[in-house]
C-alpha positions as a printed Julia matrix, in Angstrom:
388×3 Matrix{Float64}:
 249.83  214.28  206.06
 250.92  211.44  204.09
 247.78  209.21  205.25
 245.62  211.72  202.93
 246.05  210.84  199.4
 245.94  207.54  200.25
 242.35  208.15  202.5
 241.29  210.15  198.82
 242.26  207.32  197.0
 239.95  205.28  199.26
 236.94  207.12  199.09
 237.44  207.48  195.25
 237.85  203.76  194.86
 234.38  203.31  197.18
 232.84  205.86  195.23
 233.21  203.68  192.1
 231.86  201.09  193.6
 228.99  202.27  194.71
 228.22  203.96  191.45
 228.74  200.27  189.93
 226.17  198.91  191.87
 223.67  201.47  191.76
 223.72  201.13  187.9
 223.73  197.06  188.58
 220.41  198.04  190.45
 217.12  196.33  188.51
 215.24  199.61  188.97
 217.86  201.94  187.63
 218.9   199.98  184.78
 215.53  199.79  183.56
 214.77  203.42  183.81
 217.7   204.12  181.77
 216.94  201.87  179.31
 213.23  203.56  178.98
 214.88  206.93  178.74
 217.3   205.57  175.95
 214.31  204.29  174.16
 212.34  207.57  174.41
 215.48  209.35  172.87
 215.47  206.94  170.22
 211.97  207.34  169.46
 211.83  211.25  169.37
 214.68  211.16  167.13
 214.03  212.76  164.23
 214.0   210.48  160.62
 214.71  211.05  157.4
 212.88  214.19  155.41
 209.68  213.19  154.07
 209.66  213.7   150.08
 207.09  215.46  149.21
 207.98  215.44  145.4
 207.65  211.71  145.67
 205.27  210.58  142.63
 203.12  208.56  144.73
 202.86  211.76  147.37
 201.52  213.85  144.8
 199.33  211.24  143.24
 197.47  210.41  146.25
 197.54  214.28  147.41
 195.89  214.92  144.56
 193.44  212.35  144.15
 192.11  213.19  147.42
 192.06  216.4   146.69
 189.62  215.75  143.55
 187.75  212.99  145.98
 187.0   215.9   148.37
 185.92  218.29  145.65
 183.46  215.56  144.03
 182.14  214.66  147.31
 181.49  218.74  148.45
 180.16  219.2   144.78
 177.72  216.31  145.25
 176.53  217.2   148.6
 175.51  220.85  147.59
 173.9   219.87  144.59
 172.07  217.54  146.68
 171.08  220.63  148.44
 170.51  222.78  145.78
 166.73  223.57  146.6
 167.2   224.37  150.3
 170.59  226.82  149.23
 168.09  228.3   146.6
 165.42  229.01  148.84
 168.03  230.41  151.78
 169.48  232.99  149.6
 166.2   233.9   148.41
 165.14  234.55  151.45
 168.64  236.61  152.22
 167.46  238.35  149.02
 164.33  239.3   150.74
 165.35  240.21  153.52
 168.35  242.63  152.05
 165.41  243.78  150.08
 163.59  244.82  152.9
 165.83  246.03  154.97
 165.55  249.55  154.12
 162.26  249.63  155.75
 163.27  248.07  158.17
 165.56  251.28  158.64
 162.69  253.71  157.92
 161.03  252.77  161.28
 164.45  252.45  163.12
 164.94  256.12  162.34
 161.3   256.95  164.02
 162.74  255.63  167.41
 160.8   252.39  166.77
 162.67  249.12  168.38
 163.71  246.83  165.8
 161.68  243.77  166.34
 158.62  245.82  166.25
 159.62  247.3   162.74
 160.47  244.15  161.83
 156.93  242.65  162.52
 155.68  245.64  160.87
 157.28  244.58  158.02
 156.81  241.26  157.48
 152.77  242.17  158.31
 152.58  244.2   155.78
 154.47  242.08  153.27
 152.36  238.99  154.1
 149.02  241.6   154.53
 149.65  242.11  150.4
 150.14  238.13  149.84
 146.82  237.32  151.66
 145.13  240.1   149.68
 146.03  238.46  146.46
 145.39  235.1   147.59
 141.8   236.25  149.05
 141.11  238.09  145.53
 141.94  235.25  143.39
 140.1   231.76  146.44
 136.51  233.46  144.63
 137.08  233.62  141.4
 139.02  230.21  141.13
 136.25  228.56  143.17
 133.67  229.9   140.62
 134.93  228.72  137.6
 135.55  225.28  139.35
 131.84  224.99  140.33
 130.8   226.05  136.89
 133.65  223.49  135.31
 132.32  220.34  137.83
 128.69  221.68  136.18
 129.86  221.28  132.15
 132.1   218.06  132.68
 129.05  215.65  132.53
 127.36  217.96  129.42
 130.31  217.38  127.69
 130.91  213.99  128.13
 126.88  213.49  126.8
 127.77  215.76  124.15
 130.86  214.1   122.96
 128.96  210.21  123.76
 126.58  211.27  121.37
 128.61  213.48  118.82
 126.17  216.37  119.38
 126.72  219.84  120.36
 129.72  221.68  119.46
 132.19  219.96  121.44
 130.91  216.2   120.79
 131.32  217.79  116.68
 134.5   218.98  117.44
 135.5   215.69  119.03
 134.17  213.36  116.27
 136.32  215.88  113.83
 139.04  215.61  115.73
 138.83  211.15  116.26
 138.96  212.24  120.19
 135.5   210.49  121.27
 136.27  207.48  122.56
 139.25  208.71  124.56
 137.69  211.96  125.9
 134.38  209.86  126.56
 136.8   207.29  128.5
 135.84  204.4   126.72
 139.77  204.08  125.49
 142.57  202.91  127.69
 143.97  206.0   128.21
 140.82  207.92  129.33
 140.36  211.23  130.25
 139.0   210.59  134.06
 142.67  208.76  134.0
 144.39  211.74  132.95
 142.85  214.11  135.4
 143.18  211.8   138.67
 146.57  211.8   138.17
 147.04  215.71  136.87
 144.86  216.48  139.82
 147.66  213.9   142.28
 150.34  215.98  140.16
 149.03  219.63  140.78
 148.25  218.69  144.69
 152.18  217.83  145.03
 153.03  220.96  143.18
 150.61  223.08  145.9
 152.28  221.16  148.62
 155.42  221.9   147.74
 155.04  225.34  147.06
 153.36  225.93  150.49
 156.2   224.67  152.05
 158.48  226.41  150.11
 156.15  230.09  150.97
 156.61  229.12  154.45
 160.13  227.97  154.26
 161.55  231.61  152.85
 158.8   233.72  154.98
 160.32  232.3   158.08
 163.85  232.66  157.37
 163.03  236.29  155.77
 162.18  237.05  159.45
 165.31  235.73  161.3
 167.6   237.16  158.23
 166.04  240.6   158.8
 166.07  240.73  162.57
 169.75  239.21  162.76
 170.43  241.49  159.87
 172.95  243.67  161.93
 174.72  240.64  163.46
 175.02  238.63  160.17
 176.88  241.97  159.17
 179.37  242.33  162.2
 180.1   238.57  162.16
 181.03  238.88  158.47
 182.97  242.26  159.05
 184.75  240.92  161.58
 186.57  237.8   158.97
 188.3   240.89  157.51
 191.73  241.91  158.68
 191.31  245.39  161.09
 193.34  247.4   158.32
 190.72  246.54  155.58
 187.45  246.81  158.2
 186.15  250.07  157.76
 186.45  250.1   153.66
 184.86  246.3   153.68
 181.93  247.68  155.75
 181.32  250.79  153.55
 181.44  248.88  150.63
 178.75  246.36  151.85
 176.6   248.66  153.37
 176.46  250.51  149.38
 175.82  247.18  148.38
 173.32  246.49  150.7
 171.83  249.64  149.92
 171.68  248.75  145.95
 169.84  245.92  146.74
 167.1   247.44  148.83
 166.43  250.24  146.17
 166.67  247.31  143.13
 163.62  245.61  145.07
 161.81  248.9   145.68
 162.17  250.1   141.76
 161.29  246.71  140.82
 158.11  246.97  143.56
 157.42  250.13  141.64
 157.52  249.07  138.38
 155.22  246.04  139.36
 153.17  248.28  140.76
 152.74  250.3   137.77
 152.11  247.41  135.86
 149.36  245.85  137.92
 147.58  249.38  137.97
 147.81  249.89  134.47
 146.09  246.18  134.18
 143.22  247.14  136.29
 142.15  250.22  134.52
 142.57  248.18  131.39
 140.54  245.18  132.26
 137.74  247.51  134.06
 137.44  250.26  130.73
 137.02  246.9   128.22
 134.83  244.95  130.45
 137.51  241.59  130.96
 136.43  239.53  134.22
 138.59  239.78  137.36
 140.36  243.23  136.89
 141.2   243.23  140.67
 142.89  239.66  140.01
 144.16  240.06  137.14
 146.12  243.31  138.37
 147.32  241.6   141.25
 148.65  238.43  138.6
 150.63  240.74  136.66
 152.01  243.01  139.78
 153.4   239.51  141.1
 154.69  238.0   137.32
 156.18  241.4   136.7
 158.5   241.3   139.62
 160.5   238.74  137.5
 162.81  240.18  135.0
 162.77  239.61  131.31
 159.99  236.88  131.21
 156.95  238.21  133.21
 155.87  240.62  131.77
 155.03  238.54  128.51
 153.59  235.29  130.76
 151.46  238.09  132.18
 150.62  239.83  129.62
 149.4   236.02  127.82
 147.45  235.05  130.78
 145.44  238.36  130.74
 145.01  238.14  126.41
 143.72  234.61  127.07
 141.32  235.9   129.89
 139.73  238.65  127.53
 139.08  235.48  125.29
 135.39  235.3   127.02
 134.74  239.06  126.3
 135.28  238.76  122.47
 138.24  238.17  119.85
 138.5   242.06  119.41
 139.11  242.53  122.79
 141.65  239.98  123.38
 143.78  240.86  119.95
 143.4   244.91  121.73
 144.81  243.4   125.08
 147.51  241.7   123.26
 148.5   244.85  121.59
 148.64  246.61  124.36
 151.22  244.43  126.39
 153.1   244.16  123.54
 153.16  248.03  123.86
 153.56  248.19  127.52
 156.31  245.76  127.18
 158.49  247.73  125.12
 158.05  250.83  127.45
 158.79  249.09  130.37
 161.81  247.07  128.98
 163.23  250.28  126.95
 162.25  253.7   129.56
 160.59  252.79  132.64
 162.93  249.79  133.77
 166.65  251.17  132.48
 165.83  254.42  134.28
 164.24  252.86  137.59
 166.71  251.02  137.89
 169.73  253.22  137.05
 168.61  255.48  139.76
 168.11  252.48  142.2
 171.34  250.33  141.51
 173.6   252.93  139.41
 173.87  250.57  136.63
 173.55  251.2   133.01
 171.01  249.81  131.08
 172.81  247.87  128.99
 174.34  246.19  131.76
 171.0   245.64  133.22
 169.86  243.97  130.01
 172.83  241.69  129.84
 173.0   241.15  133.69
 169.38  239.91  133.64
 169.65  237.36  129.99
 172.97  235.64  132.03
 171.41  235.39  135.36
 168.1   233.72  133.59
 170.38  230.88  131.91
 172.23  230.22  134.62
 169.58  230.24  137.63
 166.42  230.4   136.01
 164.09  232.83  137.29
 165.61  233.65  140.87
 169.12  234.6   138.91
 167.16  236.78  137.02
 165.82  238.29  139.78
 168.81  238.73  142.01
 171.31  239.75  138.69
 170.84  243.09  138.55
 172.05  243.54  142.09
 175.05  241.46  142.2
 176.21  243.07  138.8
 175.69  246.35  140.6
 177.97  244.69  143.75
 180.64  243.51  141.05
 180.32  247.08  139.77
 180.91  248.82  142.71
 184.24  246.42  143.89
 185.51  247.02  140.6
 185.11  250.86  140.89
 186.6   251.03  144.63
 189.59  248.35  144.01
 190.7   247.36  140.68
 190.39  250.22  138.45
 192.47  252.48  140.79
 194.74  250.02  140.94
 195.16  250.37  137.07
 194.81  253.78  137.16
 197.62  254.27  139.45
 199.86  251.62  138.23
């Protein structure tokens, strides 16, 4: 019994030692030092001041460095943006049709194609209407050129008189620097880029019209589906009223055109003014813009009755002058109060800020966001204050 505490003692004492030099070991002592270094590493420093002056000076410069660079790239952009929510337009526009064939058990990408045939079945017709007239007056223009230029070489006729009047001979017969072959080359280079561009512009919106109006339902869920679940149901009624506004603004402003371009017709065929099929069409398509079309129309179509006689063309005047003020002051208000539920005063005002601000696509699409603003407006802040 008494040999125990001192075998304990032993093993202790051996323990120790071997413990010593496992920690004397190469290996070990390395790993221990790694782990020490680890510890030291995740340790956590100081608090990092975030009131610091130079913190919140370089926070906030590049904060206003992004904002200048995102400002710069979509103004770079502008254009494209322009013509993509046009076409959004468009397509919100027609998607009550769209819905009309839906209803008569017709699959959606037919009623789609419908659609857009239909749509680009009234473009062609006004493009076919205007290709003979256009190419007539250019035959009989390339015909008169050379008269005129003998006329105004030898300072007969009544344009070479009008030219020698007017000290315009040498530089409309092109014997100045500045000629007028000079001037026409280069209009002619300038209105072929214009036509370009406008082509691709036509094609641009007519083929993202299509994808905007066949995705229409998916664009919808997707967008639905960034609002919390508590707020779903009233976000998707309210767009769907929006949506709705917008459809009937384009088909009141469709009727309205269409009232105007009829109207034209029977005008220019009772008083004998060439192209009545044309010019209806021109002022069905100017009137679709807000405000300004109308009048641009309505100029164009005074300027045309020019070749009948100056009685004619003063009459013509008169009566868009006329027409404008019915169509401004009864038949646009109440169109479009029924359509979009928006007063006419509103419309008015909606229609002047939009043109300033986006030209003539903001006047076109302002009477249906002011509508939209409307309707939020309605549904969340004024029972707010009602209630508070």
């Amino acid at each position: 019994m008494a040999d125990r505490p001192a075998r304990q003692r032993e093993r202790t004492a051996t323990g120790l030692e071997e413990r010593t030099i496992t920690t004397e070991l190469p290996g070990r002592s390395g790993a221990s030092e790694e782990r020490a270094r680890q510890r030291t590493v995740r340790r956590l420093g100081q608090p990092f001041d975030r009131q610091n002056p130079f913190v919140v000076g370089f926070v906030a410069t590049m904060g206003v460095l992004l904002a200048l660079a995102l400002g710069a790239a979509i103004y770079s952009i502008r254009g494209t943006l322009v013509l993509v929510f046009l076409a959004l337009f468009i397509a919100v526009g027609l998607e009550p049709a769209v819905a009309f064939f839906t209803r008569h058990r017709v699959r959606r990408s037919l009623a789609v194609l419908i659609v857009v045939f239909i749509a680009i079945a009234v473009v062609a017709a006004f493009v076919y209407s205007a290709i003979s007239p256009i190419e007539r007056e250019i035959n009989e223009l390339t015909k008169q050129v050379p008269i005129w230029r003998k006329e105004i070489a030898s300072g007969k006729g009544s344009v070479g008189r009008l030219a020698r009047q007017l000290h315009l001979s040498d530089y409309l017969g092109g014997t100045s620097t500045g000629s007028l072959a000079e001037d026409l080359a280069s209009g002619a280079l300038g209105a072929g880029k214009l036509v370009l561009s406008a082509v691709s512009s036509f094609l641009i919106v007519t083929v993202l019209t299509v994808y905007f109006l066949a995705a229409l339902p998916a664009i919808k869920g997707f967008i639905s589906h960034l609002v919390p679940e508590s707020r779903r149901r009233r976000f998707v009624l309210m767009s769907d009223e929006v949506l709705a506004g917008v459809g009937g603004y384009l088909l009141g402003n469709l009727f309205t055109s269409l009232v105007a371009g009829l109207g034209t017709f029977l005008w220019a065929t009772v008083f004998g003014i060439p192209y009545p099929i044309l010019l209806g069409l021109l002022v069905a398509f100017f009137d679709l813009i807000p405000v300004v079309g109308s009048t641009i129309a309505g100029v164009i179509v005074s300027l045309v009755a020019l070749s009948v006689s100056l009685p004619v063309a003063a009459s013509t005047a008169a009566f868009y002058i006329a027409y404008r003020f019915v169509e401004d002051y009864l038949l646009v208000p109440r169109v479009m109060r029924h359509a979009v539920n928006v007063s006419p005063v509103l419309t008015v005002l909606a229609v002047v800020v939009g043109g300033a601000l986006l030209g003539i696509i903001g006047a076109l699409v302002a009477i249906p966001i002011a509508a939209g603003i409307k309707l939020i407006l309605e549904q969340t802040v004024f029972p707010r204050f009602d209630n508070s």
